[in-house]
LOTOR-353635 format. One record per atom (N, C-alpha, C): residue number from 0; atom name; x, y, z. Coordinates in Angstrom, 3 decimals, decimal comma. Last residue first. Layout:
% residues N
<site NUM CA <X Y Z>>
...
***
This chain:
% residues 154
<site 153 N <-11,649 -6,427 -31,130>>
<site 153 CA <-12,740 -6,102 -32,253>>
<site 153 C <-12,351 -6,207 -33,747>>
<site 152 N <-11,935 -8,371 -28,052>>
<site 152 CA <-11,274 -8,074 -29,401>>
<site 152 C <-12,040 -7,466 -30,306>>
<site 151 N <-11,090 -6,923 -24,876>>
<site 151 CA <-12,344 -7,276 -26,048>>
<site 151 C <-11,376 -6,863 -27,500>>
<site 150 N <-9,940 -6,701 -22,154>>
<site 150 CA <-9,022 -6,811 -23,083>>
<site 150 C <-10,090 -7,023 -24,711>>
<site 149 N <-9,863 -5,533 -18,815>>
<site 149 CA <-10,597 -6,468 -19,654>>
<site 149 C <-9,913 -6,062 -21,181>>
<site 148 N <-8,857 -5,507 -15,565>>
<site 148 CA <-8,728 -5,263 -17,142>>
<site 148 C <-9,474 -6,212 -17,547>>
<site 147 N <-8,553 -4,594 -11,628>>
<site 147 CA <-9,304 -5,470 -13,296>>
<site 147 C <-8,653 -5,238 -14,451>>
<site 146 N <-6,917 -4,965 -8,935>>
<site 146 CA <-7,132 -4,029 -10,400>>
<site 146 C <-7,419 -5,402 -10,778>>
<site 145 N <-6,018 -4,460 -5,422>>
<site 145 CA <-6,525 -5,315 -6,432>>
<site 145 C <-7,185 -4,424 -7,582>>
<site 144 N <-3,898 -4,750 -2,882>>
<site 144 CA <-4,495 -4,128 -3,743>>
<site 144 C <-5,016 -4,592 -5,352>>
<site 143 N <-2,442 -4,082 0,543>>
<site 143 CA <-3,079 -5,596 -0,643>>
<site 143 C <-4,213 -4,288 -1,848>>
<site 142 N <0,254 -3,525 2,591>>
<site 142 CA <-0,924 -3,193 1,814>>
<site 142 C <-1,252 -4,061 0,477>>
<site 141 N <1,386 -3,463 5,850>>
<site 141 CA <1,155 -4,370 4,807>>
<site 141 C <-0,222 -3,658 3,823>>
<site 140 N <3,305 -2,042 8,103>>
<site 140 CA <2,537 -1,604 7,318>>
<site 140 C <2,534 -2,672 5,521>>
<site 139 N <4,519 -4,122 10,910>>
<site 139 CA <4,572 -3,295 9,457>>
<site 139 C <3,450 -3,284 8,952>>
<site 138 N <6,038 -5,545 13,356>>
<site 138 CA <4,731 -4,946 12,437>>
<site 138 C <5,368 -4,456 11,378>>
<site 137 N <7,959 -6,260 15,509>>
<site 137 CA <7,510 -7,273 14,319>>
<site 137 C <6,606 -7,181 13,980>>
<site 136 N <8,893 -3,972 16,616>>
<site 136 CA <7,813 -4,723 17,593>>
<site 136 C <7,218 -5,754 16,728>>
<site 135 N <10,462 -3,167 14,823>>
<site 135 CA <11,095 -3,801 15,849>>
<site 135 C <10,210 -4,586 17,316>>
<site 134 N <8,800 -2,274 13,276>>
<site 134 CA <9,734 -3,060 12,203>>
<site 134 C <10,326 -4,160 13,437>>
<site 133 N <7,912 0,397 14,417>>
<site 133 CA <6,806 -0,876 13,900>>
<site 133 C <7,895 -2,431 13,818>>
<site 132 N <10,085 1,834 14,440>>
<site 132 CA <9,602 1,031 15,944>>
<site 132 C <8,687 0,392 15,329>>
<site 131 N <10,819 1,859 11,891>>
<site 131 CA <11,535 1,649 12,995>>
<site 131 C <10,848 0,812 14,066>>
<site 130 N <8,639 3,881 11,357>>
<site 130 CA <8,510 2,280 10,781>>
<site 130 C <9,339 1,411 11,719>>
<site 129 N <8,053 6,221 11,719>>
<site 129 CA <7,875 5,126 12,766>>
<site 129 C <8,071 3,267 12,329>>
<site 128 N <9,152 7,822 9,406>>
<site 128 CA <9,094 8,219 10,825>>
<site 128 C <8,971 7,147 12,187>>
<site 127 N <8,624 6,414 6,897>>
<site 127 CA <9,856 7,177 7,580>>
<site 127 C <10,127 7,398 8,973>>
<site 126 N <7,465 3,402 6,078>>
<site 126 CA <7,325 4,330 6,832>>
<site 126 C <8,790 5,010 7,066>>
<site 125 N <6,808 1,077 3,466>>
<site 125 CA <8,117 1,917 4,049>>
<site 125 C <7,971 3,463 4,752>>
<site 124 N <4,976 -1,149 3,111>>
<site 124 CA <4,605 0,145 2,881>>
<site 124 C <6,215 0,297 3,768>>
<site 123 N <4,440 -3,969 1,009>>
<site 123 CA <5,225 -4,140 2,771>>
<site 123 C <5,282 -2,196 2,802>>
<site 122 N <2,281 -5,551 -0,876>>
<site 122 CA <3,458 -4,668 -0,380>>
<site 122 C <3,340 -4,283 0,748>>
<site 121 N <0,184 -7,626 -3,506>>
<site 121 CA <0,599 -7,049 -1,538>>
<site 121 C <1,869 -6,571 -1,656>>
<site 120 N <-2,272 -7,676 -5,991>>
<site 120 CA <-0,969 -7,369 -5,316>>
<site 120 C <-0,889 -7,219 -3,774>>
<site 119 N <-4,204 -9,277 -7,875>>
<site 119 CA <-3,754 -8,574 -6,204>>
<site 119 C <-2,733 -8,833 -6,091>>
<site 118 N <-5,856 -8,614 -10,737>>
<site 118 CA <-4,350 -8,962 -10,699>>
<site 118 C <-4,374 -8,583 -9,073>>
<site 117 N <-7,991 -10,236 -13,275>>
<site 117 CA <-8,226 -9,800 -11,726>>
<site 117 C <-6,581 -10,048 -11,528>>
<site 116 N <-9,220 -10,013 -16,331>>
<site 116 CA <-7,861 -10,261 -15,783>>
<site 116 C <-8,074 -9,575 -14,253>>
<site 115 N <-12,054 -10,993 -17,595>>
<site 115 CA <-11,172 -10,117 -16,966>>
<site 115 C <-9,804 -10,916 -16,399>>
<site 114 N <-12,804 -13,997 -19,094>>
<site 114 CA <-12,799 -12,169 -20,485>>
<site 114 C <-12,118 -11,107 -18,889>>
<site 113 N <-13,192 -15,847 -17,512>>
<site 113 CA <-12,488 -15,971 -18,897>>
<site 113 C <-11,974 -14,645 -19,667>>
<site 112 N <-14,447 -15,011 -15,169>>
<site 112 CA <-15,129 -15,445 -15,818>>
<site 112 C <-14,283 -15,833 -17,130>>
<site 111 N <-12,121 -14,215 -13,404>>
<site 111 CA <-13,543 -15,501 -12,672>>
<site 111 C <-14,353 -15,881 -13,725>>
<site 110 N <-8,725 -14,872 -13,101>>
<site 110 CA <-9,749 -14,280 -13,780>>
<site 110 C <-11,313 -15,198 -13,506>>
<site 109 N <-5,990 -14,146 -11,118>>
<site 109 CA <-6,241 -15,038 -11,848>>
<site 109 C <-7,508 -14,440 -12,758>>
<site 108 N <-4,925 -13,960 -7,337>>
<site 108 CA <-4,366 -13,770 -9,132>>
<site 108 C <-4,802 -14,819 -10,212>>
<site 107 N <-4,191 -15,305 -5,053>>
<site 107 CA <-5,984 -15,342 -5,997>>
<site 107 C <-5,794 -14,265 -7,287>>
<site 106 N <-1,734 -14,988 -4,454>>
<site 106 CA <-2,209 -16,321 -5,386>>
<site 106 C <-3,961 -15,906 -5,877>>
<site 105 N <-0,144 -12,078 -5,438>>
<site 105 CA <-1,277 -12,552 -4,436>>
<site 105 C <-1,719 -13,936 -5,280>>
<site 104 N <2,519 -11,202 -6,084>>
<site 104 CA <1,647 -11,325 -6,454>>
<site 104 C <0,662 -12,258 -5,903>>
<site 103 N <4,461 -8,496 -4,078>>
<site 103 CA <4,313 -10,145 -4,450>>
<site 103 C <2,746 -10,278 -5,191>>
<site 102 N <7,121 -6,893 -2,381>>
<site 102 CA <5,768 -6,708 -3,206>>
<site 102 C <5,688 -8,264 -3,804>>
<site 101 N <8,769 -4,615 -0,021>>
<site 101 CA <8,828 -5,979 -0,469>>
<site 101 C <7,311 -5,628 -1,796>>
<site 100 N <8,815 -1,939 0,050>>
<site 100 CA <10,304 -2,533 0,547>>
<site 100 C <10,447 -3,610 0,172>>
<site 99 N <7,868 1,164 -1,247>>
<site 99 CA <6,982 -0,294 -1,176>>
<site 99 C <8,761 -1,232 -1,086>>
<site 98 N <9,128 3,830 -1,939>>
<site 98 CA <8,480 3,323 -0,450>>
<site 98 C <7,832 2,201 -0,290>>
<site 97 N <9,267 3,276 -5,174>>
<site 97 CA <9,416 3,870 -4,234>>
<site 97 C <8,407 3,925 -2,522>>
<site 96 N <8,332 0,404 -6,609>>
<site 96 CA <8,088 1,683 -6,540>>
<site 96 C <8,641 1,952 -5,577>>
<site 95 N <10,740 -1,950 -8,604>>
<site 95 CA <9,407 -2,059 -7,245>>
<site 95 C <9,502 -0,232 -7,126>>
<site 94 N <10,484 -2,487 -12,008>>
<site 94 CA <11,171 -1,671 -10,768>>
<site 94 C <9,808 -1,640 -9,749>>
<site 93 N <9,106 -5,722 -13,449>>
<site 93 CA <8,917 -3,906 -13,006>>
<site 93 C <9,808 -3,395 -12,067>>
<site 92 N <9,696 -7,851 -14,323>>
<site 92 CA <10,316 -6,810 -14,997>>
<site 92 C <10,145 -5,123 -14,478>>
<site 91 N <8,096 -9,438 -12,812>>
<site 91 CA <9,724 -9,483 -12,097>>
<site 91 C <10,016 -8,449 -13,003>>
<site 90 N <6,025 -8,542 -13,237>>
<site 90 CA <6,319 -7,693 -11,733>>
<site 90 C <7,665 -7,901 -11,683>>
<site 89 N <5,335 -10,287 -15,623>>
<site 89 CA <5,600 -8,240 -15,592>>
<site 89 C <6,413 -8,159 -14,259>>
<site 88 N <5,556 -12,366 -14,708>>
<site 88 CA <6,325 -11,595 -15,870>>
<site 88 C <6,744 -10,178 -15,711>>
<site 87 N <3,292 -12,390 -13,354>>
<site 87 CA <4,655 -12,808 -12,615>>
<site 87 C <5,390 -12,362 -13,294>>
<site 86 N <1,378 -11,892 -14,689>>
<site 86 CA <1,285 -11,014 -13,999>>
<site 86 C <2,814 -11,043 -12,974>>
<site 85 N <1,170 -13,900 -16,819>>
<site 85 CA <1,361 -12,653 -17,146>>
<site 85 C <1,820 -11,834 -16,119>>
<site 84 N <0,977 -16,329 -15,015>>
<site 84 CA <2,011 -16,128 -15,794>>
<site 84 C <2,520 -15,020 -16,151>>
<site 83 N <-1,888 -15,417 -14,197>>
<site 83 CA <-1,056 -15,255 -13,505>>
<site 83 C <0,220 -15,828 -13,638>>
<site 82 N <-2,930 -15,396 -17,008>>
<site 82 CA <-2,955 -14,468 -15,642>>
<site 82 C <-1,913 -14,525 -15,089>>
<site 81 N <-2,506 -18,258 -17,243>>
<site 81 CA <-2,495 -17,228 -18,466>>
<site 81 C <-2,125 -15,467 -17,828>>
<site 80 N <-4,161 -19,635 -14,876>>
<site 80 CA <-2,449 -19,762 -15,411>>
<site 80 C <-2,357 -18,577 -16,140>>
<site 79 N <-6,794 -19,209 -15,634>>
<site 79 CA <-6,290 -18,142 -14,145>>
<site 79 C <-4,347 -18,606 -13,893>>
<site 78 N <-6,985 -18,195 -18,579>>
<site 78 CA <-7,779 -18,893 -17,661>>
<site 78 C <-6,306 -18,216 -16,251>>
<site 77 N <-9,189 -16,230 -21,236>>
<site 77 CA <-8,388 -15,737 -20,334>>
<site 77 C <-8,095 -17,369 -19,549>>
<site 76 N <-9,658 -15,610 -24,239>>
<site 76 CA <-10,275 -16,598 -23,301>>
<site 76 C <-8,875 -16,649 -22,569>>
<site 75 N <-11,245 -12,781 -25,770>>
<site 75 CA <-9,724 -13,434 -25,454>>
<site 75 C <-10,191 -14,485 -24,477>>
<site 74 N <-13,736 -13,410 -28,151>>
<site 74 CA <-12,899 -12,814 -27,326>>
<site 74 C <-11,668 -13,260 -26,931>>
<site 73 N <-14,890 -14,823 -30,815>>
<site 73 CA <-14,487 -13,193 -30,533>>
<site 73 C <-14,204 -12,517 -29,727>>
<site 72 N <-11,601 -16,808 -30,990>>
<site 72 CA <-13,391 -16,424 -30,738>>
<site 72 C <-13,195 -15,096 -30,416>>
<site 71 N <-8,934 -18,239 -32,537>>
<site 71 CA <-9,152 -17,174 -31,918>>
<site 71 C <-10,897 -16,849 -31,957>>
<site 70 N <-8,755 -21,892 -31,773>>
<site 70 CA <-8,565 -20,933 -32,734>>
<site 70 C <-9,051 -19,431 -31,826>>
<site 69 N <-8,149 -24,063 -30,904>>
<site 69 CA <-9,983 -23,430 -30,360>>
<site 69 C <-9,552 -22,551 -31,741>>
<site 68 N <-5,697 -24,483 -30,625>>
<site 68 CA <-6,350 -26,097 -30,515>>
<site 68 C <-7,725 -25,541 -30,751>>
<site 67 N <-4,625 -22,185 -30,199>>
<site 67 CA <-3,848 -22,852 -31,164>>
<site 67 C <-5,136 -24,268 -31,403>>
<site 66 N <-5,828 -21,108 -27,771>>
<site 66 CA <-6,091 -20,227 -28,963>>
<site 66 C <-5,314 -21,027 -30,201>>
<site 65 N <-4,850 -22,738 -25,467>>
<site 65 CA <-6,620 -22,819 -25,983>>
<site 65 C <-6,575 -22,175 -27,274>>
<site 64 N <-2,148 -22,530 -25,691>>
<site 64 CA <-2,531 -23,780 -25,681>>
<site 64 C <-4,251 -23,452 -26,204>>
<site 63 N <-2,291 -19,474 -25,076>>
<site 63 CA <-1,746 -19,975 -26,629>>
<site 63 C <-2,179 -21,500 -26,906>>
<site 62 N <-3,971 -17,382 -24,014>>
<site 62 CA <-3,537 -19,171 -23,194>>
<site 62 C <-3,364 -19,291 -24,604>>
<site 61 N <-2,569 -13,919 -23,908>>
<site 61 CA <-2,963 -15,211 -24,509>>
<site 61 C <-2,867 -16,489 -23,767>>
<site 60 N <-2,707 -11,323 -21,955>>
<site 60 CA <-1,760 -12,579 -22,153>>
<site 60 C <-3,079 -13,472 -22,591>>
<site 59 N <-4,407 -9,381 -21,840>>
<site 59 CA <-4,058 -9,196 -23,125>>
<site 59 C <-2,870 -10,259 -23,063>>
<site 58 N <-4,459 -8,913 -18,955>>
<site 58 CA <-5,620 -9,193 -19,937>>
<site 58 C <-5,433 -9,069 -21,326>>
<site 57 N <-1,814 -8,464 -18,182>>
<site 57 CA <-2,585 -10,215 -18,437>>
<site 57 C <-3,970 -9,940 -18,850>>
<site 56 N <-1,818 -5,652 -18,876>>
<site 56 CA <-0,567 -6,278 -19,423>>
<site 56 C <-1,050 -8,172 -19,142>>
<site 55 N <-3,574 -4,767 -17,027>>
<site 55 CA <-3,867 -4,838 -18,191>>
<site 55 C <-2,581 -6,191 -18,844>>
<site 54 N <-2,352 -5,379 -14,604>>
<site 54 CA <-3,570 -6,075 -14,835>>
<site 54 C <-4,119 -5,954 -16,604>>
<site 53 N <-0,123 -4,361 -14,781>>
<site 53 CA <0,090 -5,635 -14,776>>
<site 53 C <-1,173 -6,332 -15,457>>
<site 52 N <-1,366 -1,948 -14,558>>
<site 52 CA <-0,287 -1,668 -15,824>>
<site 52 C <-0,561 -3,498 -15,720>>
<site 51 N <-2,844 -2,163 -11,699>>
<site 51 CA <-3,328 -1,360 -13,057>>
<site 51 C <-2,408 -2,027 -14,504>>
<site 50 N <-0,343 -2,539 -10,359>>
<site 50 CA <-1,690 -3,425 -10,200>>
<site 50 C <-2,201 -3,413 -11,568>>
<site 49 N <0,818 0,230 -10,301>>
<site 49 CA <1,327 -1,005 -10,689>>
<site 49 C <0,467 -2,622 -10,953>>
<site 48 N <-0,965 1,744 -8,800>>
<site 48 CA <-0,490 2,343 -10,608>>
<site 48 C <0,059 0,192 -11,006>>
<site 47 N <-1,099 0,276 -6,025>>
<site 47 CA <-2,410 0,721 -7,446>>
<site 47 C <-1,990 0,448 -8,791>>
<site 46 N <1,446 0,433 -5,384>>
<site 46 CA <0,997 0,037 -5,745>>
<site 46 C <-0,189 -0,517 -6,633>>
<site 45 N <1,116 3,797 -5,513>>
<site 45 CA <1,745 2,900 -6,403>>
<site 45 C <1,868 1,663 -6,242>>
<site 44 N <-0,868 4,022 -3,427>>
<site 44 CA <-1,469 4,419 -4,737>>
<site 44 C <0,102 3,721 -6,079>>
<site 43 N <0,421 2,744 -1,036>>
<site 43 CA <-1,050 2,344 -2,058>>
<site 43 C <-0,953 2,549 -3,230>>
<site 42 N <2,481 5,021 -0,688>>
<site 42 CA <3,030 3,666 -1,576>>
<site 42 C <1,666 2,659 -1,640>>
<site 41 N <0,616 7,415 -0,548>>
<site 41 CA <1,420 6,941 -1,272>>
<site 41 C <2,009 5,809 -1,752>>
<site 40 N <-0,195 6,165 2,292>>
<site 40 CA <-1,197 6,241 1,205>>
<site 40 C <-0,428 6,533 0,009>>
<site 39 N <2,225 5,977 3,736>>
<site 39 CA <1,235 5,241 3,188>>
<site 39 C <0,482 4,653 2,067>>
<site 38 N <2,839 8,590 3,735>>
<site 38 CA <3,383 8,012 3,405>>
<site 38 C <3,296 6,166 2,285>>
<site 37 N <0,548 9,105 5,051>>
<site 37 CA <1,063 10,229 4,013>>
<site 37 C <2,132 9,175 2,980>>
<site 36 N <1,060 8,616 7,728>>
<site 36 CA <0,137 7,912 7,123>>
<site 36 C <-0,072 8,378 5,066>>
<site 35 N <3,586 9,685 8,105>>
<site 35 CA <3,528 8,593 8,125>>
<site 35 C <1,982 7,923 7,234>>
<site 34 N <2,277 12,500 8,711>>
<site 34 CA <3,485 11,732 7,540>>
<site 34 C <3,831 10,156 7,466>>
<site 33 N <1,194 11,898 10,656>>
<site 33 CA <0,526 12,529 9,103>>
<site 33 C <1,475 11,888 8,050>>
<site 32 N <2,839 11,326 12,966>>
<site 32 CA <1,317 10,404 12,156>>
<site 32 C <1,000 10,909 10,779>>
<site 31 N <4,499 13,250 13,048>>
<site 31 CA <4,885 11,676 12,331>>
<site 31 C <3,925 10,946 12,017>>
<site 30 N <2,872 15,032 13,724>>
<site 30 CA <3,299 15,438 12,499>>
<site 30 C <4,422 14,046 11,824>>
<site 29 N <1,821 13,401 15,928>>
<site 29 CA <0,871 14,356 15,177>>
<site 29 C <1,609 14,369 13,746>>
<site 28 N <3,955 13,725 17,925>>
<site 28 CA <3,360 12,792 17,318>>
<site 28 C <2,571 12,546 16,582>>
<site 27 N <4,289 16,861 17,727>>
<site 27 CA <5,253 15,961 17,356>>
<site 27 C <4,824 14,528 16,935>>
<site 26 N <2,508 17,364 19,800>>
<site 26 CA <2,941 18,191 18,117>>
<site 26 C <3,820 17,389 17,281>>
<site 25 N <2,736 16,112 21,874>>
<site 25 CA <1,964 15,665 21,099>>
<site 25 C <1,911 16,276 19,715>>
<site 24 N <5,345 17,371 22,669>>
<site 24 CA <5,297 15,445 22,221>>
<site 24 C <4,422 15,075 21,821>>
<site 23 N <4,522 19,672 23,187>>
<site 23 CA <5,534 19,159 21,934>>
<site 23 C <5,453 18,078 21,619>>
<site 22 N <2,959 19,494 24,937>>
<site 22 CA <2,327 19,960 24,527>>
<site 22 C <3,178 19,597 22,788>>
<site 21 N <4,742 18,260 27,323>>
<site 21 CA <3,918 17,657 27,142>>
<site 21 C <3,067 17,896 25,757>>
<site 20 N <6,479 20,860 27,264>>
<site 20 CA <7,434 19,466 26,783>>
<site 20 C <5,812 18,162 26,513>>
<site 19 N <4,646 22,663 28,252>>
<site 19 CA <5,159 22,976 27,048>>
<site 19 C <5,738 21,337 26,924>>
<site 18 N <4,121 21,561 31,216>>
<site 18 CA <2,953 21,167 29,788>>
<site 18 C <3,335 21,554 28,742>>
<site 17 N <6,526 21,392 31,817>>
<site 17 CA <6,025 20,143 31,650>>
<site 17 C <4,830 20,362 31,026>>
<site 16 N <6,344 23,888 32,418>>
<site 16 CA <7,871 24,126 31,286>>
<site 16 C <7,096 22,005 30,924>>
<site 15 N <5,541 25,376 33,966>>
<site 15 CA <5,102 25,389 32,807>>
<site 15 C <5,501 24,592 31,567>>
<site 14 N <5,239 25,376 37,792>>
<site 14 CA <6,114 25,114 36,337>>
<site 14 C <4,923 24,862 35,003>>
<site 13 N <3,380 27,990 39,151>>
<site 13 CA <4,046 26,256 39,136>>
<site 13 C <5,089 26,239 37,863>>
<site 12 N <0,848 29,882 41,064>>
<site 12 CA <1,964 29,344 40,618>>
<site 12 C <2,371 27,723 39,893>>
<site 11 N <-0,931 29,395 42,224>>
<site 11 CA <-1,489 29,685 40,966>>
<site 11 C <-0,163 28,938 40,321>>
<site 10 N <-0,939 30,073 45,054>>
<site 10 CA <-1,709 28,629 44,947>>
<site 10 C <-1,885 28,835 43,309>>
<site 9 N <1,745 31,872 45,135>>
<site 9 CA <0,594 31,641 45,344>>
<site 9 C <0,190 30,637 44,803>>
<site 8 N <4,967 30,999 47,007>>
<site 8 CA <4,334 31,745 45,689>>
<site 8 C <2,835 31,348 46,146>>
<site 7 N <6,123 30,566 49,452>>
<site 7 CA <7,399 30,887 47,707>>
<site 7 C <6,284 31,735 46,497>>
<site 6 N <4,257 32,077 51,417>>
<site 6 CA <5,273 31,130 51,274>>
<site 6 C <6,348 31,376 49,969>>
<site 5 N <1,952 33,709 51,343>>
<site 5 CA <2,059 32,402 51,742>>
<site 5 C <3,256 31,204 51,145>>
<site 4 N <1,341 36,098 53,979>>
<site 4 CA <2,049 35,269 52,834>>
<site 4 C <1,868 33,779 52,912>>
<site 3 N <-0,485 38,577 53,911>>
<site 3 CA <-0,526 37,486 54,162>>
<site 3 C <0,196 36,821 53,097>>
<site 2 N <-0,676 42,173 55,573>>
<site 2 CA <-0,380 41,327 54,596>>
<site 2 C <-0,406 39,676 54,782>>
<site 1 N <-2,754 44,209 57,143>>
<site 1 CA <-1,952 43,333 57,123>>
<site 1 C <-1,882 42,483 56,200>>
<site 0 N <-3,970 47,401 57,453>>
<site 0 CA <-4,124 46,299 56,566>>
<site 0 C <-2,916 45,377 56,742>>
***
């Protein structure tokens, strides 16, 4: 029986060590995507909470000019100043939430029929992991969010 070589190693052989380093960089990009998007969805949801509190807080701002000259009807007569007076009030009094970097009150802030308070907000979302490189390719994570209230007098 004669043997047959073939050289340093067999046609099986090779390095491993580039699909482990290949196999990390995607474990890795994986666990900044989660968190990142994790992140996200967190500073949504406070923006949300904050949307919410504002939106009530102008469905319960008076137009004092209509309610002094009309008197009080059996509802609140909202108009889209009254709103969005209310809603500038509050936000400069609110602490901006955690992971939201900028925040502003959206001009279609206002009300469509007189009786809701419609409040949109936008915020700039504060990524941990990749914001960096978003921040430096002039992106970012922008989020817009919009809450009702209604305010009925009884």
């Amino acid at each position: 029986m004669t043997r047959v070589s073939l050289g340093r190693g067999g046609p099986d052989e090779g390095q491993i060590g580039i699909l482990v380093i290949g196999l990390f960089a995607l474990v890795l990009l994986l666990v900044a995507g989660t968190i990142d998007v994790t992140a996200a969805q967190l500073a949504r949801m406070r923006l949300l909470d904050a949307a919410d509190s504002i939106a009530l807080d102008a469905a319960d701002a008076l137009d004092e000019r209509a309610a002094y000259e009309e008197g009080l009807p059996d509802r609140l007569v909202l108009t889209d100043a009254s709103v969005a007076d209310a809603a500038s009030g509050h936000l400069a009094r609110t602490p901006r939430p955690a992971g939201v970097s900028a925040w502003a009150v959206v001009p279609q802030t206002g009300t469509p029929d007189g009786e809701t308070a419609v409040v949109t907000l936008t915020g700039r979302a504060e990524l941990p992991m990749t914001g960096w490189a978003l921040e430096g390719i002039g992106g970012g994570v922008t989020i817009t969010v919009t809450s009702r209230a209604r305010a009925p007098l009884r």
